[in-house]
C-alpha positions in Angstrom: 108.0 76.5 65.6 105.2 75.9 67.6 105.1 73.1 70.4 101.7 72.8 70.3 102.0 71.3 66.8 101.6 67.2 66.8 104.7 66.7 64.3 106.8 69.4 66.3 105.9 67.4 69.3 107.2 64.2 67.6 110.3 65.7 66.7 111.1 67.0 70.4 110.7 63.2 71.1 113.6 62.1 68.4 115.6 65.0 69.2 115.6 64.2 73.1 116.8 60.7 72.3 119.6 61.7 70.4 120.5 64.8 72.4 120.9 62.1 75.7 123.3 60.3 72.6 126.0 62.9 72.8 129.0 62.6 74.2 131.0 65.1 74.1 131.3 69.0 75.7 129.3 71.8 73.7 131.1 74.1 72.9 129.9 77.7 73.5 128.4 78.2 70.2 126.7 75.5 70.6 125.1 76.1 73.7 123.6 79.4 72.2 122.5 77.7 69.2 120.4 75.0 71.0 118.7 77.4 73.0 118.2 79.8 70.5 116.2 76.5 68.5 113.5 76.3 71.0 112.3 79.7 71.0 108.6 79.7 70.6 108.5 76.4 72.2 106.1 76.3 75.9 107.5 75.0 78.9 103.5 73.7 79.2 104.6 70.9 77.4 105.5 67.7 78.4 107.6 67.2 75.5 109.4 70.5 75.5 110.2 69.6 79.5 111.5 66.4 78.9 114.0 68.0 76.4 114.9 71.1 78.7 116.1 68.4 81.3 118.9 67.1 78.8 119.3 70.6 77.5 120.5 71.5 81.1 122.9 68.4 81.1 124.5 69.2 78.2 125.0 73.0 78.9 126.5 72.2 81.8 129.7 70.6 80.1 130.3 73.6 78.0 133.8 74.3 79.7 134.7 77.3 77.6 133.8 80.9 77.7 129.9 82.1 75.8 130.8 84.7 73.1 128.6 87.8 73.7 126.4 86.1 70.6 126.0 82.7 72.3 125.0 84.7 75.5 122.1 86.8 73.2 121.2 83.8 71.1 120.9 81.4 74.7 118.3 83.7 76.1 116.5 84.6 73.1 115.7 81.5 73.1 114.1 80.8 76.3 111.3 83.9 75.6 107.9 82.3 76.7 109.4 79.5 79.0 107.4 79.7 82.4 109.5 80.4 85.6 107.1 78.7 87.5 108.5 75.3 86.3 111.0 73.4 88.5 113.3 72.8 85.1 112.9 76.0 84.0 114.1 77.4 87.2 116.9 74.8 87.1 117.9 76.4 83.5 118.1 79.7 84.7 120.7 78.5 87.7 122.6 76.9 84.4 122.2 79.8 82.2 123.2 82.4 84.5 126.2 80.8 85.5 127.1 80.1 81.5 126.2 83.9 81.2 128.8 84.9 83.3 131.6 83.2 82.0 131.3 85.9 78.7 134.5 88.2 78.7 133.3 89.7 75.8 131.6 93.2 75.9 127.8 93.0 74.8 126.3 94.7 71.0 123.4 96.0 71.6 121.3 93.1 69.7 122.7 90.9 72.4 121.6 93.0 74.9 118.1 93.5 73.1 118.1 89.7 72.8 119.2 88.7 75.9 116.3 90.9 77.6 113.5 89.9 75.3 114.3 86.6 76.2 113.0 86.8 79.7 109.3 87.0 78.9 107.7 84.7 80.8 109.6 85.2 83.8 108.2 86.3 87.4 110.5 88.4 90.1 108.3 86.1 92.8 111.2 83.8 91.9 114.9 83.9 93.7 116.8 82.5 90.6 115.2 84.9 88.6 116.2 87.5 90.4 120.1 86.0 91.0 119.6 85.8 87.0 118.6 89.7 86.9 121.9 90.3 88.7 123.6 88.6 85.5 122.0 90.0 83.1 122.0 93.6 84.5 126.1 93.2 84.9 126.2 92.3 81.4 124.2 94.8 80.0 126.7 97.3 81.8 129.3 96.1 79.1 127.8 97.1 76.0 129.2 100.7 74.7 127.5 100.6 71.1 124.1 102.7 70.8 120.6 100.6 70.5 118.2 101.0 68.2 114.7 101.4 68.5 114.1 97.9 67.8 116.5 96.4 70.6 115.1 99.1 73.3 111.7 97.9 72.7 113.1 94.6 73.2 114.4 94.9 75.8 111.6 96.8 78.1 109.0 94.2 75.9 111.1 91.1 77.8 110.5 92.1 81.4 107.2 93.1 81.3 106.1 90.3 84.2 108.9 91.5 86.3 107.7 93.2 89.6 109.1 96.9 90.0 108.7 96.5 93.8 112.1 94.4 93.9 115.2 96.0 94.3 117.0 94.1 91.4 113.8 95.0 89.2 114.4 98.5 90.0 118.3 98.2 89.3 118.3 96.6 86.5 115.7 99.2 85.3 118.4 102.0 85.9 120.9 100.4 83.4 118.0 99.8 80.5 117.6 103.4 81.4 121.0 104.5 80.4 121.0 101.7 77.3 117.7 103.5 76.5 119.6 106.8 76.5 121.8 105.9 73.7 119.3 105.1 71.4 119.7 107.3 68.1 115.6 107.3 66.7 
């Protein structure tokens, strides 16, 4: 959905109200799932903002480990959002922590996922690259082949990343190797 729609807009409103209503822990699923809603959605609006704020709130008391799904589906979701926002740049600090509490090893439409989720993101900022260090640890987990679908994914989601930072440059060495295995 798009946020620049008026009724999309007014839904963000209702679902911000009753998402400040809950009171009870996510559970990991649940965290991936209501990221993975908002994709398409532009951290240019005020509505989408205002609903990123409780997002964070109620990510952070998800207290058990992301399956490697919730970890794909949580970053897919964020494709578009602006790093040059103050919440969005509080999300990644919450993500990336989540992120790393996955024990499970990566499939490669996680890591496809997870990768095109970071369009929209800029090196210039220091929680995106903590958050590169994240995601470039994970993707060292998967052992399954990609396709050619999930590497163009995956090099499609960085493309405002800065290959004159040193965790750009690392993180480009392991898409190198996940490229590798691709079976075309």
């Amino acid at each position: 959905m798009s946020s620049d729609n008026h009724e999309v807009k007014e839904l963000l409103k209702v679902l911000t109200k009753l998402a400040l209503t809950c009171k009870q822990p996510l559970s990991a699923q649940e965290v991936g799932n209501m990221f993975y809603g908002i994709q398409g959605m532009s951290s240019e609006k005020p509505e989408v903002i205002e609903l990123l704020k409780v997002m964070i709130i109620l990510a952070k008391t998800c207290t058990e480990p992301l399956s490697a799904q919730a970890v794909g589906n949580m970053f897919y979701g964020i494709q578009g959002m602006s790093s040059d926002k103050p919440e969005v740049i509080e999300l990644l600090k919450v993500l990336a922590k989540l992120a790393l509490t996955c024990k499970q090893p990566l499939s490669a439409q996680n890591v496809g996922n997870m990768f095109y989720g970071m369009k929209g993101m800029n090196s210039d900022e220091p929680e995106v690259i903590e958050l590169l260090k994240v995601l470039t640890k994970l993707a060292k987990t998967c052992t399954e082949p990609l396709s050619a679908q999930e590497v163009g994914n995956m090099f499609y989601g960085i493309q405002g990343l800065s290959s004159d930072v040193s965790e750009v440059i690392e993180l480009l060495k392991e898409m190198t190797i996940l490229a590798k295995t691709c079976n075309i």
